[in-house]
N, C-alpha and C positions, 0 to 999 in steps of 0.2 A: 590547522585550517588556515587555508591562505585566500583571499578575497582576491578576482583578476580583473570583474569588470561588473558595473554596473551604473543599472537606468532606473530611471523617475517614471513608472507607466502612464498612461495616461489622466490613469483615475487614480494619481497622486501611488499608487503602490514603488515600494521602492526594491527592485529586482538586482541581487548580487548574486555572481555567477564564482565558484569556489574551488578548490582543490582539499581535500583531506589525504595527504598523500599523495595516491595516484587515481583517487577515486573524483570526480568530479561531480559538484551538485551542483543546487539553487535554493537560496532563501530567498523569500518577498516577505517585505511586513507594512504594516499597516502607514498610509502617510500622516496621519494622524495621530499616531500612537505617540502619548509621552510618558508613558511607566511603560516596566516591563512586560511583555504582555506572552498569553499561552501559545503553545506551539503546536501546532498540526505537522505529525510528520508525512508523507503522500508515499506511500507503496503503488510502485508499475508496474509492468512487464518488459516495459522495451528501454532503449535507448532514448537517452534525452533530448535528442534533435527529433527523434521521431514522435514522442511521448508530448513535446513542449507545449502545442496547441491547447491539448486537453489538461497537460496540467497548470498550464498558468492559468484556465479560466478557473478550474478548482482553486488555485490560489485566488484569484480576484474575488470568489464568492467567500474562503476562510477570512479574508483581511475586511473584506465587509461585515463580519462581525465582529471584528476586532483582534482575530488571532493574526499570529506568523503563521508560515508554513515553508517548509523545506523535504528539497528531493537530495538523493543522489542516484546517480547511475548502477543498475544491479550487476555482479558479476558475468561475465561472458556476454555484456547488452551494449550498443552504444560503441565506443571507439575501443573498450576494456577487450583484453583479450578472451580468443575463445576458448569451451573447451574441448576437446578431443569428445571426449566420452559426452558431454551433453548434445554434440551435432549429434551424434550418432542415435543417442536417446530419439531428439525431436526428430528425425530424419523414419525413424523407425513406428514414433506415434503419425507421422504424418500419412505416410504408408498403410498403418490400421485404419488410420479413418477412411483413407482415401477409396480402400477395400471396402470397406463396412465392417470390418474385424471389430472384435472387441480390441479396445484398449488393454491389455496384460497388466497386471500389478508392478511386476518388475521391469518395463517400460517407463511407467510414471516415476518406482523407486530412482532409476537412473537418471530423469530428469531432473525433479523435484527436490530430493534429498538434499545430493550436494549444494544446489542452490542455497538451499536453508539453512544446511551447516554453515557458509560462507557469507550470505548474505548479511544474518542476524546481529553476528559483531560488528560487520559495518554499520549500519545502523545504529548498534552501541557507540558506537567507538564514533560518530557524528554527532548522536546526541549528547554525549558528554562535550564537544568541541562548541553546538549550538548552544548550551546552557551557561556556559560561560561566558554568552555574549553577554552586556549590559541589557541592551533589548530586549534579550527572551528570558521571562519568569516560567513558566510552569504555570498551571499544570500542564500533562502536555497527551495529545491523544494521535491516534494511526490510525490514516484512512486509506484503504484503497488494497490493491492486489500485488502480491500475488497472497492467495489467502492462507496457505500455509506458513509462508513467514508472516505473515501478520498473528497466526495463533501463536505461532512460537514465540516473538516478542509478547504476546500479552501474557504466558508464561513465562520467561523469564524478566522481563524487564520494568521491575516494579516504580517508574517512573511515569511510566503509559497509567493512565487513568480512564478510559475509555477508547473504544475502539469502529469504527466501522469499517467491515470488511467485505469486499468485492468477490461474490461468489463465482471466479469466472475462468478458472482452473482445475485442471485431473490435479487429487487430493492422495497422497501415499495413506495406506492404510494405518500405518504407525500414528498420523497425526491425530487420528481419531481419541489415541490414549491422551495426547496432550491435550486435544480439544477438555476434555472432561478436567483435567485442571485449572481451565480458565476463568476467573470471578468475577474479571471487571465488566462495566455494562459494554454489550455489545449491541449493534444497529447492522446488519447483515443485508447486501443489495443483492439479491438474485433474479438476473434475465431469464422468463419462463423458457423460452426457444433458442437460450445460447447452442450454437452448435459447438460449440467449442469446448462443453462445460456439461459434465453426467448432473442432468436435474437429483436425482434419486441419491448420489453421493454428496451434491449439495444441502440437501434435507437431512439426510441420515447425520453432516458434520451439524450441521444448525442444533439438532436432537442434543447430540453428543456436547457442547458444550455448556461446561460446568457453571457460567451466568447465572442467579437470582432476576437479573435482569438483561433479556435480549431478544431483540424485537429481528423479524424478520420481514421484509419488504420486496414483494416479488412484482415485478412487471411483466407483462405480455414485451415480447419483441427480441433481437437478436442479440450481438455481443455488444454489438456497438449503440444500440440503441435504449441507452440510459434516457427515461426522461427528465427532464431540467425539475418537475418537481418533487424527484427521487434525490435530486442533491440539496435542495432546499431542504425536504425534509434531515437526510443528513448533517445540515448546517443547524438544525434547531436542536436537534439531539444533542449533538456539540456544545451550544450554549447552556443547557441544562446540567454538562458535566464536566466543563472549562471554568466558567465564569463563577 
């Protein structure tokens, strides 16, 4: 991990902009912080110039309770190369919708999978690089989307302590098996009218995971219309399994 540039926000957070390799992130951590403090890692969908808005205010609200929080850029999103087969994937669900088709199974497999194959170890292979800072203790939890690498890290990456996960992606049916091995508590955000997003496949994974403890949190309104006290709430959850 290599550090390239960074600033003092205005509310004291302190923002570094990184390289892991060829993968580019951001960490913020608290300007206050003098121990080590938990980590939130932030799952997106797009590219980090386009993504940055919404995730520095999610940072700004994780560092007001005291945590870090750190991105990086997902495979084929952002300046990262694309792939062949995933345009084609999205080019062809776009297409479906665009008709009113069903979305096909082997449409989502195409987009989805390799994502997940690819994305997950980065992640790993970040979080091992974050945890070696001085700054970042653990524990450490994963907020956001896309929701299938978020189940998959909370199956394999026994570091993640908690998770909440942004219901607001076509879900490959395989994930469903993984969902039902997952333990840790999860906090699950679903937009009742995402057009972007099978309500009914969202439900059916919520069902499906293997949690003692996981709450689901649905709002009226579209993709983008998270209300601010759906992340609030998100940030209390966190405290209850950070702290």
């Amino acid at each position: 991990m290599q550090f390239t540039s960074e600033q003092r926000l205005d509310d004291g957070v302190l923002e570094r902009e990184f390289t892991l390799g060829e993968i580019p992130g951001i960490l913020w951590t608290p300007g206050s912080a003098s121990t080590p403090t938990p980590l939130i890692l932030m799952g997106h969908p797009g590219g980090l110039h386009m993504m940055y808005p919404r995730l520095v205010a999610r940072a700004r609200h994780a560092a007001a309770e005291g945590f870090a929080a750190a991105t990086i850029e997902g495979p084929g999103s952002g300046e990262r190369p694309r792939s062949a087969t995933a345009e084609q994937a999205r080019a062809d669900l776009r297409r479906a919708v665009e008709a009113g088709e069903p979305v096909t199974d082997e449409i989502v497999d195409r987009l989805v999978l390799p994502l997940v194959d690819k994305a997950v170890p980065e992640w790993r292979a970040a979080l091992d690089a974050l945890l070696a800072l001085p700054e970042i203790g653990g524990p450490v939890g994963y907020s956001g989307g896309v929701i299938s690498v978020g189940t998959r890290l909370a199956v394999v990456e026994p570091r993640i302590s908690a998770a909440v996960l942004f219901a607001g992606s076509f879900v490959p049916r395989t994930m469903f098996d993984e969902a039902r091995q997952v333990t840790i508590p999860l906090h699950v955000l679903l937009q009742w009218d995402d057009e972007g997003n099978g309500r009914q496949m969202a439900l059916d994974l919520f069902d499906a995971f293997g949690s003692k403890e996981k709450t689901l949190h649905a709002n009226m309104g579209g993709h983008t219309g998270v209300p601010q006290y759906a992340g609030e709430e998100a940030n209390r959850f966190f405290a209850r399994h950070l702290k």
